[in-house]
C-alpha positions in Angstrom: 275.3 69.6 231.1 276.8 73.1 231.1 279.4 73.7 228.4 282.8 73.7 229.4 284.8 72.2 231.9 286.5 72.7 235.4 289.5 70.6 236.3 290.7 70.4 239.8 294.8 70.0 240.9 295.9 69.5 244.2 300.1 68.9 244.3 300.3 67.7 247.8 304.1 69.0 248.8 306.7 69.0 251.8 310.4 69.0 251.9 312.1 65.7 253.1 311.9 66.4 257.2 312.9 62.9 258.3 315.5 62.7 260.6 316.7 60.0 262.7 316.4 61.6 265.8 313.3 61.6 267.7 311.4 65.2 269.0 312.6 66.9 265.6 309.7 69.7 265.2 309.8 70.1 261.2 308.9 66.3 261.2 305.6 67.9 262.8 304.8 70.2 259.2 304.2 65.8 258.0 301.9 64.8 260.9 299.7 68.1 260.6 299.8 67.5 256.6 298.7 63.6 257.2 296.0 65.1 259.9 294.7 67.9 258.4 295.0 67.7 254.8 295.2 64.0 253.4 293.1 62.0 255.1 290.5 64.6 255.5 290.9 64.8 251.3 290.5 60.8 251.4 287.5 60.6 253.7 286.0 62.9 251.4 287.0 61.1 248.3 285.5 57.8 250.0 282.4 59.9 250.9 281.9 60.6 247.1 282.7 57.0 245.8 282.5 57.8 242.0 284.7 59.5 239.6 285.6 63.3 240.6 288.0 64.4 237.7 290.4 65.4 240.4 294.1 65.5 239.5 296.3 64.9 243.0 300.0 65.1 242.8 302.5 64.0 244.9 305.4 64.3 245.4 308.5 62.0 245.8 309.3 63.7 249.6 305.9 62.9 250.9 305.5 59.8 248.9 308.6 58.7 250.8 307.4 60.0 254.1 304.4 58.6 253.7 305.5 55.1 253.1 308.5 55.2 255.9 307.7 53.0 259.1 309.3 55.2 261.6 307.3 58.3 260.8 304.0 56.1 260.5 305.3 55.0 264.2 305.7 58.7 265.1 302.7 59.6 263.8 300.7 57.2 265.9 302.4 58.1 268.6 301.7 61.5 268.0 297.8 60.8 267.6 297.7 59.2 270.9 299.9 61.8 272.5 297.2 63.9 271.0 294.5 62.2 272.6 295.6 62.0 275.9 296.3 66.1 275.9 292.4 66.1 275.0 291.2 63.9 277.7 293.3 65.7 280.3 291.7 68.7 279.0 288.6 67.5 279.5 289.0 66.3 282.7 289.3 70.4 283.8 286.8 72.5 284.4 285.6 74.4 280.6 283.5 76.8 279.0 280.6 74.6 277.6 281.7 75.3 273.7 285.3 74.7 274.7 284.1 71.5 276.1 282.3 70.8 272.9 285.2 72.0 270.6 287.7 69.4 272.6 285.1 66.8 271.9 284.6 67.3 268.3 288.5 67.0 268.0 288.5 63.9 270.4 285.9 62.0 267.8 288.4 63.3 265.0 291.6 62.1 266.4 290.1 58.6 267.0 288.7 58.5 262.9 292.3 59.6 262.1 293.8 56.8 263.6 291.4 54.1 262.6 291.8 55.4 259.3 295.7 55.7 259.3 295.7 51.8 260.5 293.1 50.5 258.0 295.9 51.7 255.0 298.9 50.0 257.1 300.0 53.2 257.9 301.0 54.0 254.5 298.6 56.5 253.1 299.9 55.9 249.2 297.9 52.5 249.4 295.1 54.6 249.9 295.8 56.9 247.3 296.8 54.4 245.1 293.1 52.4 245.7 291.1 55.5 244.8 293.4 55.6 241.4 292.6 52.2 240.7 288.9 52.7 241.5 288.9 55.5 238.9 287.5 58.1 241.2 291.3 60.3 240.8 293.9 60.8 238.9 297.6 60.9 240.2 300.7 62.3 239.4 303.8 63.6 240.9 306.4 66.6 240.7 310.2 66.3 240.3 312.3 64.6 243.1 312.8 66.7 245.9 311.3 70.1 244.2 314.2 71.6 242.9 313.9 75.0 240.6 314.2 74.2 237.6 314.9 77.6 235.6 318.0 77.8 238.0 319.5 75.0 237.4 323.1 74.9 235.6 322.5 72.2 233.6 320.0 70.1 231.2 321.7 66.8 233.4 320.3 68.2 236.5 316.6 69.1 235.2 316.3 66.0 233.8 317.8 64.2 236.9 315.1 65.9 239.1 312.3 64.9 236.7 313.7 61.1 235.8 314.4 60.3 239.3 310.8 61.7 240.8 309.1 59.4 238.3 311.4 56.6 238.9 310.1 56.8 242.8 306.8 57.9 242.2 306.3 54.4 239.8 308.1 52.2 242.1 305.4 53.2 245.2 302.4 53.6 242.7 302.7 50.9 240.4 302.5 53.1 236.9 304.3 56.2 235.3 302.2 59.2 235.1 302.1 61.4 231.9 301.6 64.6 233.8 304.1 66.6 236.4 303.6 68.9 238.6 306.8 71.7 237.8 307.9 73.1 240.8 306.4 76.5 241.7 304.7 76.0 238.4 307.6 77.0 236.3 308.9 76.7 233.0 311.5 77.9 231.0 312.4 77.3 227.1 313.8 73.8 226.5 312.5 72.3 229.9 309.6 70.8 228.0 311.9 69.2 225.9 313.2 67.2 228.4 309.9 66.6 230.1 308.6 65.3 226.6 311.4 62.6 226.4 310.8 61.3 229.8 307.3 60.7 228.7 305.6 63.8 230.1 302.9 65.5 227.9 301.5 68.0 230.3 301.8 70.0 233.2 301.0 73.4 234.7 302.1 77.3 234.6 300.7 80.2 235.7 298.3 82.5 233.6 300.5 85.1 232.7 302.7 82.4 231.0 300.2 81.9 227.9 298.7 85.3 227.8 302.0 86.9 227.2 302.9 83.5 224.8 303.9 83.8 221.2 301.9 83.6 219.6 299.4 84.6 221.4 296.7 81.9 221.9 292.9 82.8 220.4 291.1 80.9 223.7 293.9 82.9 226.2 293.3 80.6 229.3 290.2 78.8 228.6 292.6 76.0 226.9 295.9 74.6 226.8 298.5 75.1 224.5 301.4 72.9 223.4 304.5 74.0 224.1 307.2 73.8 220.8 308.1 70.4 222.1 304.4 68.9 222.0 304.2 69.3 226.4 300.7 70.6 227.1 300.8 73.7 229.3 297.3 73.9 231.6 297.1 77.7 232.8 295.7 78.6 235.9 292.9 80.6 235.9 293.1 83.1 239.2 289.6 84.8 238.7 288.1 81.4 239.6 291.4 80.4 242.2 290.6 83.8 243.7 287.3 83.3 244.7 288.4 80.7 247.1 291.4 82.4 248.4 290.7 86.5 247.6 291.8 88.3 250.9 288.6 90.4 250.2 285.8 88.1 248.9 287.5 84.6 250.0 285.6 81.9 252.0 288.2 80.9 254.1 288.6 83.7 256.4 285.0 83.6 257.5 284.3 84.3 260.8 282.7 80.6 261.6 286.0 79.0 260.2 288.9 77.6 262.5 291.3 80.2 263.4 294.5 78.9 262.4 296.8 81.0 264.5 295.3 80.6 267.5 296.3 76.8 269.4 295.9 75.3 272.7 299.4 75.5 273.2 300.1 79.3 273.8 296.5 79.2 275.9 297.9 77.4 278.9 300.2 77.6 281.0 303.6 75.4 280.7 303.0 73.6 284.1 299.9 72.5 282.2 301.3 71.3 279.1 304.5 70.6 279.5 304.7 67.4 279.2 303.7 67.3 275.8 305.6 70.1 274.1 309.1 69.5 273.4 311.6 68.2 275.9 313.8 71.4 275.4 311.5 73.4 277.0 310.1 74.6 273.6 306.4 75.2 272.8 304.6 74.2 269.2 301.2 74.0 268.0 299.3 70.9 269.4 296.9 70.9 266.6 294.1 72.2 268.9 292.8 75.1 267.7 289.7 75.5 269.6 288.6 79.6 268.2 287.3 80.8 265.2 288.4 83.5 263.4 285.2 85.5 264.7 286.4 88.3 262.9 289.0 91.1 262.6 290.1 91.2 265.9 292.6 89.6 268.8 289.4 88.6 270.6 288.4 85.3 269.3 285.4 83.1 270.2 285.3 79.3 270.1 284.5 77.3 267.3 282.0 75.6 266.6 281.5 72.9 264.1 278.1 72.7 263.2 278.2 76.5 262.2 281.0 75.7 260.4 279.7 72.7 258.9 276.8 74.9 257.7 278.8 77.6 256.0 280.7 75.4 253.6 277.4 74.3 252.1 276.3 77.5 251.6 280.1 78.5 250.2 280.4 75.2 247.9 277.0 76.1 246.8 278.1 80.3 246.1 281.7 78.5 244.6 279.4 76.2 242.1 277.0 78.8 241.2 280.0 81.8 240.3 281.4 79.0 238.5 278.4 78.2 236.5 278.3 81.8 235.8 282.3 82.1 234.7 281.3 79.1 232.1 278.0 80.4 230.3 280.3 83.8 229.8 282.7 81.8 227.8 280.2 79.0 226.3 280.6 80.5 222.8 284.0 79.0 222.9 284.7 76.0 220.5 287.6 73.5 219.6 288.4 72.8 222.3 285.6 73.8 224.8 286.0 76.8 227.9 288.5 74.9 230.6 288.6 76.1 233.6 291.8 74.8 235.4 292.0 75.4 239.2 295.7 74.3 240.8 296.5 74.7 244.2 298.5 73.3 247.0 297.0 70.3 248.5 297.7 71.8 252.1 295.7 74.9 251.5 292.8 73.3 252.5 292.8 71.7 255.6 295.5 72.7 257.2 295.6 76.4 256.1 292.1 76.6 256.1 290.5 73.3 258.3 287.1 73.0 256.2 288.8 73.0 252.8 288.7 69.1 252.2 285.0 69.3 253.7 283.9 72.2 250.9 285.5 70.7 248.1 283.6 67.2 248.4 280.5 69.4 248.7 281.5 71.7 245.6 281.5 68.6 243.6 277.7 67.7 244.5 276.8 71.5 243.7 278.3 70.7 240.2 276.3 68.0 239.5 273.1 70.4 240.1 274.2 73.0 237.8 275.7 70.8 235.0 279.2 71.3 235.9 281.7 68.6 234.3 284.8 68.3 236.6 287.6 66.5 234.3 290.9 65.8 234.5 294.0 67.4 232.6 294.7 63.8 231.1 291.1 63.2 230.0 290.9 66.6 229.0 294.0 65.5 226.4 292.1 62.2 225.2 289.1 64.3 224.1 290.7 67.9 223.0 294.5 66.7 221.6 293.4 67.6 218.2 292.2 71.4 219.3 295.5 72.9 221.0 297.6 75.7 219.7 301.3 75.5 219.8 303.2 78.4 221.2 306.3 79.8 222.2 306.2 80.6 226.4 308.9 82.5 228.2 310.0 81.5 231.6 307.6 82.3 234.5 306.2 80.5 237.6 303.3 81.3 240.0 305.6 83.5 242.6 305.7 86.7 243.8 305.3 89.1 240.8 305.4 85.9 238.6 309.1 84.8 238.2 312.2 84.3 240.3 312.5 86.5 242.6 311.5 84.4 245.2 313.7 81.9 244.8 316.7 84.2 244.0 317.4 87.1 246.0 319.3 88.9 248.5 318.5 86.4 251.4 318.8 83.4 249.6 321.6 83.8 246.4 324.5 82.5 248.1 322.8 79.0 247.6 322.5 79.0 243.8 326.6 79.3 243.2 327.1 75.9 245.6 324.6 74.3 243.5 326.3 74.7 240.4 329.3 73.9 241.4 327.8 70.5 242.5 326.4 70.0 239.2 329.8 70.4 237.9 331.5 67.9 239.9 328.3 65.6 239.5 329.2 65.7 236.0 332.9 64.7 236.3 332.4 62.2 238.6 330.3 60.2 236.4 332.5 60.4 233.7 335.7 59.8 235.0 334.8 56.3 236.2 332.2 54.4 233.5 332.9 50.7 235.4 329.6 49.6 237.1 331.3 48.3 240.4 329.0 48.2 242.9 330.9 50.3 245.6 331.6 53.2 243.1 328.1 52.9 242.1 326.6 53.2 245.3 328.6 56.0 246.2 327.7 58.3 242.5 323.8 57.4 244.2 324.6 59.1 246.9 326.1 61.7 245.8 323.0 62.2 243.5 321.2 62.1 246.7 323.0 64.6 248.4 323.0 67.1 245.5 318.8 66.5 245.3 318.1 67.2 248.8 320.5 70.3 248.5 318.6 71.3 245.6 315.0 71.4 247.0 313.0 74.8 246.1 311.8 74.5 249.7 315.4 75.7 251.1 315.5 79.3 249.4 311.7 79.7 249.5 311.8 79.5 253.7 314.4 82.1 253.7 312.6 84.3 251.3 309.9 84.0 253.8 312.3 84.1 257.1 309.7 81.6 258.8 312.7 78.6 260.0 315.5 80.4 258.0 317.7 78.6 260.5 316.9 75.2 260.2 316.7 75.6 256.3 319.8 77.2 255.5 321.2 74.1 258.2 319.7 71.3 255.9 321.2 73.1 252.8 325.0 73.3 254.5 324.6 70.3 255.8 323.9 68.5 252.1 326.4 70.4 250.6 329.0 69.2 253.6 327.9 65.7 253.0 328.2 65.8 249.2 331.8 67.4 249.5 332.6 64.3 252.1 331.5 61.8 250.2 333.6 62.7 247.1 336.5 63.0 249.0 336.2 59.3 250.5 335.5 58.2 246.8 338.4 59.7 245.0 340.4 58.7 247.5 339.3 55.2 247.7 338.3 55.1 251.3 334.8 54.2 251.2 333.5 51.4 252.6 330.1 49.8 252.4 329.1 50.3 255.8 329.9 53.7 255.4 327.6 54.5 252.7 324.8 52.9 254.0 325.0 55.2 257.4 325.3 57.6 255.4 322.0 56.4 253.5 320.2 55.4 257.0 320.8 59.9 258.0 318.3 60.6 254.9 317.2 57.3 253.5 315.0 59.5 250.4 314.9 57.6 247.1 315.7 53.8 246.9 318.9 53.3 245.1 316.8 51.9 242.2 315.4 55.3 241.7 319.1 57.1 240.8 320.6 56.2 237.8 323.6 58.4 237.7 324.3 57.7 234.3 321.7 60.9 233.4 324.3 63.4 234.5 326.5 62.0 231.5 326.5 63.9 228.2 326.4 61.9 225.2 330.0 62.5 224.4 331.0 61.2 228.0 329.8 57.8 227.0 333.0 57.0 225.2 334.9 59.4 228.1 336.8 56.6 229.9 340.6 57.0 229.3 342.5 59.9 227.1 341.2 59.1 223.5 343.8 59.5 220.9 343.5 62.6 218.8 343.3 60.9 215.4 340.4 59.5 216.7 338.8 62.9 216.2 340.0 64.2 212.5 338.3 63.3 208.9 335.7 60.8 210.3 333.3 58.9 208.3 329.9 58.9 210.3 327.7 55.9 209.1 324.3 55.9 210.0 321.6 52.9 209.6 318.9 50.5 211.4 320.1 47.1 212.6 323.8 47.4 212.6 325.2 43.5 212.9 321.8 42.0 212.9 320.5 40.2 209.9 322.0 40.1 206.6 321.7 43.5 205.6 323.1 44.6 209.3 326.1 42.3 209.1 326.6 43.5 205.6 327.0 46.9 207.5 328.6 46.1 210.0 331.5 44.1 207.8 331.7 47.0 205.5 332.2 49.6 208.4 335.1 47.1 209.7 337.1 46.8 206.1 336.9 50.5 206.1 338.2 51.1 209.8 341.1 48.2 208.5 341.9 50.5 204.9 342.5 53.3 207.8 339.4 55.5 207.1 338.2 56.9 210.8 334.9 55.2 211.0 331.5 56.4 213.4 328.4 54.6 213.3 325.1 55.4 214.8 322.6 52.9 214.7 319.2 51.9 217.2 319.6 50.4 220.3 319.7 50.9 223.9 322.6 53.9 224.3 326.0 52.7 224.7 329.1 53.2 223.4 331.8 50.6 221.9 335.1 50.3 220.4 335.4 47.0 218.1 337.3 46.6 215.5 338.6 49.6 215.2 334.4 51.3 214.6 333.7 53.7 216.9 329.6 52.1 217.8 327.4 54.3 218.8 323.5 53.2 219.7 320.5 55.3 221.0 316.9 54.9 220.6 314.0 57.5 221.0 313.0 58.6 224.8 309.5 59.4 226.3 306.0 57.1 225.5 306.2 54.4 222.5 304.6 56.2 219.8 301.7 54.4 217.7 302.1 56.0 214.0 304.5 54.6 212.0 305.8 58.0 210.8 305.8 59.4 213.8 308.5 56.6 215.3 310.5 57.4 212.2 310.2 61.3 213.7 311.3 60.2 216.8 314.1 58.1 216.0 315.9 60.7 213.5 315.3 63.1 216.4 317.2 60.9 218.7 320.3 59.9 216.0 320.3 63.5 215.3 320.8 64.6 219.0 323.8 61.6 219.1 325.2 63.1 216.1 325.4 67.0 217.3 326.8 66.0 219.9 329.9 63.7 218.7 330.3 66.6 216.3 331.6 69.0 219.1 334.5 66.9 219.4 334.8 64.8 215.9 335.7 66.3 212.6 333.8 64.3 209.6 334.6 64.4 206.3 331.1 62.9 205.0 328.0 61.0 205.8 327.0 57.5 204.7 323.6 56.7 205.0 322.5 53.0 205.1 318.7 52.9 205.6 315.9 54.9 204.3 314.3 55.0 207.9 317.4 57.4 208.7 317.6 59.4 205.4 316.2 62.7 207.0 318.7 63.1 209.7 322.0 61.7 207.0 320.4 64.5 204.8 319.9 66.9 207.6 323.3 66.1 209.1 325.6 66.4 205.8 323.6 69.6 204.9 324.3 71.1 208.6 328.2 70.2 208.4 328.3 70.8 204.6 330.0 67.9 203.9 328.6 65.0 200.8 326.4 62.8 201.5 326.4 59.1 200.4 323.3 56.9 200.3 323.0 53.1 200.1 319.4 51.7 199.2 318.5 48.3 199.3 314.7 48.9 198.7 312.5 51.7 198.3 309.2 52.4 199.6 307.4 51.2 196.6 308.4 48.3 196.3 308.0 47.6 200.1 304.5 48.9 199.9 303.4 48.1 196.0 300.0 48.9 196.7 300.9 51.8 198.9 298.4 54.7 198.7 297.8 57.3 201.4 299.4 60.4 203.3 301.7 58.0 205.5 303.2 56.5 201.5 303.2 59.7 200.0 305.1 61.5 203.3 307.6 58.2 203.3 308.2 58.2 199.4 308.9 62.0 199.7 311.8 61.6 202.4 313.3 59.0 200.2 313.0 60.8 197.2 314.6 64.0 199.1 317.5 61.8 200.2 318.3 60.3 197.5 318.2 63.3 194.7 320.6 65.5 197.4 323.3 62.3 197.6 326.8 63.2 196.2 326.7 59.6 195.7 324.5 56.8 195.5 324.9 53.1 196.3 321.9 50.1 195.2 321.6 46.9 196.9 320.8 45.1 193.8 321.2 45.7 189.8 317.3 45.9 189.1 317.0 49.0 191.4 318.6 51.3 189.2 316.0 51.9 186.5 313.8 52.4 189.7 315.6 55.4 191.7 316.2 56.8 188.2 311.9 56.5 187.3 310.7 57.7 190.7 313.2 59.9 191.9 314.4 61.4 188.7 318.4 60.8 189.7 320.7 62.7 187.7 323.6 60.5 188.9 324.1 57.3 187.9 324.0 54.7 191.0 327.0 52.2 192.0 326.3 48.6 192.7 327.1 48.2 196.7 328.7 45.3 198.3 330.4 45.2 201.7 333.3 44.6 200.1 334.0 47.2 197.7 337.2 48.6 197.7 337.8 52.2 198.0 334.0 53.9 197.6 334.3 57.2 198.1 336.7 57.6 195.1 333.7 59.2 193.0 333.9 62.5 195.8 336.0 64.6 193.9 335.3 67.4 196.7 335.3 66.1 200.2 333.7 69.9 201.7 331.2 71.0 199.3 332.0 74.3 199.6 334.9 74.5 200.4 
């Protein structure tokens, strides 16, 4: 076996194009994707039957399409339309290898649609099976696409990434740990959110870690973690570029189907009108019956078995260059040479017809010169340990490398309408917090509306001027509907029925998929009616694990209530599924870590501090506190960070420490925990003990200069020992 690794990614893409009506052509770019590039990919797959180390990702649009009856109906349709075009063809009078191209596509039609009914017609069963076989790995992108980097707000990255996985798991059975970034971009603090939502890799273009900060010793031959732990696979374009080079690529050899020359535009309308489009408009059938023969307008027919031929030869030349590309880097150790190759699934295929038929014959020229083909999430399990971390500026795999596709001067009115919808996406989930069902239903679909507005699909067809028309008509037409749909909800005319036409025009996403609550900042949890403004001035903010539960948490929770009744201001954060309360006079505030459970102890500890300290920056935008009160070692670091940050005391309350939990205790994990404790608790203005005998303790291990108070929840007046309420100040 060869040293080093290539991993394959194919993010299988299309903007939502299902429409009620019948005859709509952009429903078409689905059938020729279905055709041409995903069962071709699966009949390969099945061909194979073992583990490839392919990664496949798709997204929620063609997940959606792909599961909806009425397109599976269409499709059908279309196949037999299809097939009746080729026997009427064949019933003419033809060149011999026309006669023999029409055949070959006759024989493929059938196998399309015996394949498309052995899933159900619902190709994500299929997909699925080859998951559960082990012979793929899956994942999926962000809901409908949207670019991230432009977007106005965190809320509305994270609603594109929550609400893709949401549908993604609801059709596939599982929640994927990688994610496919549209147009492969990132920007600062994206991977933040991605992280929390339990997503530890995904992919950017090379530039993005050659240019990183610091720059990584293995350049693209391995990860890197971005500063938020999300693993960044760069593509390498000297390997992508030997498929696709304009110079040295395979696919515009002269045996290969032309792809811009169809049946269509070959005959005359009389001959084929009746299955073209009822408006008198022609489109390609699908029947591409030339090869690209060379560079000329003169093209000669195709033939399969020459075609057929070359990709052996080409898979072969593809495995051998790679070989090559490896032993050039095999000096490269920690984690070992990867070679990551990502593309879009409908390159091959439908851009070029014989792409599913070389990859599946690549990977048997691997196995005969020692080529290991692994995935980006196996690559993780065996290489975790081996990854720098760096600092990556924003970039994507676009023209010159950035934005400019997706902002320019034919497509920048869009961005300003975006925003603006974020905006009022924000208000209107704040300014009603009840959970009635009609108000619900209608924030969903307003989420809807905003995502299909927001797909990167819109501005990238009018950078390219290909249907300009019909995408800057979806994009009005989202925005129109959005704008209508908040009107009937603030002024209380909807109506059930009327949502759920409004659902059947674009039914994307199942309502289970939205949670509109994402587009809510953590101060808008207690936003529901005008809050008084002494509920904002010289605040106490307690903070502590199992507030009201148990003895110690109803211990907390009774002394946080005689304080709110003396007329102290009281906060309290505390674990728990985020909400927000006002009971007896406590302002109760719970949150708990986001992203994948975490297996080391201290690195749950991490994550929830992480999480109370996120709560706590952002109730300190609008609350003034006077001091911090912490009531559990688990949250000493972010009571200690927190006080230090506002420069206000801090008070600690210890009911055990953790040698005493842990009297054998030995060990980084003791040593790390004893250290926080000890960190805590020497930096307190003031210090509280659980019981008498702990005292001596604090005093021996922690070398306390001040001299701890007894707690009980019903001391009177315990701050009077804070002669100076600001530090400095």
């Amino acid at each position: 076996m060869r040293k080093g690794y290539f991993s394959l990614v194919l993010h299988a893409h299309l903007p939502y194009v299902r429409h009620q009506e019948a005859h709509r052509l952009e429903e078409r770019w689905m059938y020729e994707a279905i055709s041409e590039t995903y069962i071709p990919l699966l009949w390969e797959i099945d061909r194979l039957q073992r583990p490839l180390g392919w990664t496949i990702s798709i997204s929620p649009p063609v997940v959606e399409m792909l599961a909806d009856e009425l397109i599976g109906e269409r499709y059908v349709e279309h196949l037999d339309d299809t097939l009746l075009l080729i026997e009427r063809e064949l019933a003419t009078e033809l060149a011999a290898e026309e006669r023999d191209a029409l055949l070959f596509y006759q024989q493929r039609y059938q196998d399309l649609r015996v394949t498309f009914e052995y899933w159900g017609r619902n190709l994500n069963r299929a997909f699925r099976h080859y998951k559960e076989q082990g012979y793929l790995d899956l994942i999926t992108c962000t809901a409908t696409h949207g670019f991230s980097p432009h977007m106005f707000s965190e809320q509305a990255a994270r609603a594109e990434i929550q609400t893709g996985l949401n549908c993604f798991e609801r059709h596939y059975g599982f929640r994927p740990t990688g994610l496919w970034m549209p147009e492969c971009a990132f920007t600062p603090g994206l991977d933040r959110i991605m992280y929390e939502e339990g997503i530890r890799y995904t992919f950017v273009d090379e530039h993005a870690v050659l240019f990183a900060d610091p720059s990584p010793k293995h350049g693209i031959g391995a990860p890197v973690y971005s500063p938020h732990g999300v693993a960044l696979f760069p593509r390498d374009q000297i390997i992508s570029g030997r498929i696709w080079s304009s110079v040295i690529g395979y696919p515009g050899h002269p045996d290969y189907r032309e792809f811009y020359r169809d049946l269509a535009y070959d005959r005359e309308w009389d001959q084929i009108a009746e299955f073209m489009h009822p408006e008198g408009l022609r489109f390609d059938t699908g029947l591409k019956l030339h090869r690209v023969t060379g560079k000329t307008d003169e093209k000669e027919f195709y033939v399969r078995d020459w075609a057929w031929k070359r990709t052996d030869e080409h898979a072969a030349d593809f495995a051998q260059a790679l070989a090559a590309h490896l032993d050039e880097h095999r000096g490269q150790d920690f984690p070992p040479f990867l070679v990551t190759a990502p593309f879009d699934a409908e390159l091959f295929g439908h851009w070029w017809f014989e792409g599913p038929d070389f990859l599946g014959k690549a990977m048997e020229r691997f196995e005969e010169q020692g080529i290991e083909s692994i995935s980006p999430a196996m690559f993780l399990e065996r290489h975790f340990q081996d990854i720098e971390t760096v600092h990556v500026s924003m970039s994507t795999w676009g023209r010159k490398g950035y934005g400019e596709v997706w902002i320019n001067e034919r497509n920048d009115w869009m961005i300003r309408h975006l925003h603006q919808l974020e905006k009022r996406l924000a208000g209107q989930m704040a300014r009603d917090r009840r959970r009635d069902p009609l108000v619900l239903k209608a924030k969903r679909q307003l989420v809807r509306e905003y995502l299909l507005a927001v797909s990167s699909d819109w501005p990238f067809i009018l950078d390219g001027q290909t249907t300009a028309q019909y995408a800057a008509e979806r994009f009005r037409e989202h925005i129109r509907r959005f704008e209508e749909t908040e009107r009937m909800l603030t002024e209380g005319k909807l109506t059930d029925g009327w949502l759920t036409e409004r659902f059947n025009d674009y039914p994307f996403l199942a309502d289970e998929d939205i949670e509109p609550d994402v587009f809510l900042t953590s101060h808008d949890y207690y936003v529901g009616a005008e809050r008084p403004a002494e509920w904002n001035e010289a605040a106490v903010l307690l903070i502590g694990l199992g507030y009201g539960n148990g003895e110690r948490g109803q211990a907390f929770r009774h002394f946080a209530e005689r304080l709110a009744a003396a007329g102290e201001n009281v906060y309290v954060l505390s674990e728990g599924e985020s909400s927000y309360r006002h009971e007896n006079g406590v302002h109760v505030y719970k949150t708990k870590p986001t992203g994948l459970p975490l297996v080391q102890t201290y690195n749950q500890l991490a994550a929830l501090n992480l999480a109370f300290l996120r709560e706590a920056q952002a109730l300190a935008k609008g609350v003034t506190f006077r001091l911090v009160h912490n009531f559990s070692m688990e949250s000493s670091s972010i009571a200690q960070a927190f006080a230090e940050h506002l420069d206000v005391p801090l008070v600690s309350t210890v009911h055990d420490v953790e040698s005493e939990r842990t009297p054998q205790g030995s060990g980084g994990l003791f040593v790390a925990i004893k250290r926080l404790e000890g960190e805590a608790i020497r930096r307190s203005d003031l210090v509280f003990v659980g019981r008498k005998e702990l005292e001596e303790q604090l005093v021996s291990d922690y070398h306390m200069k001040l001299k701890p108070d007894v707690f009980t929840a019903d001391i009177e007046n315990p701050y009077a020992r804070l002669t100076n309420l600001k530090k400095n100040g």
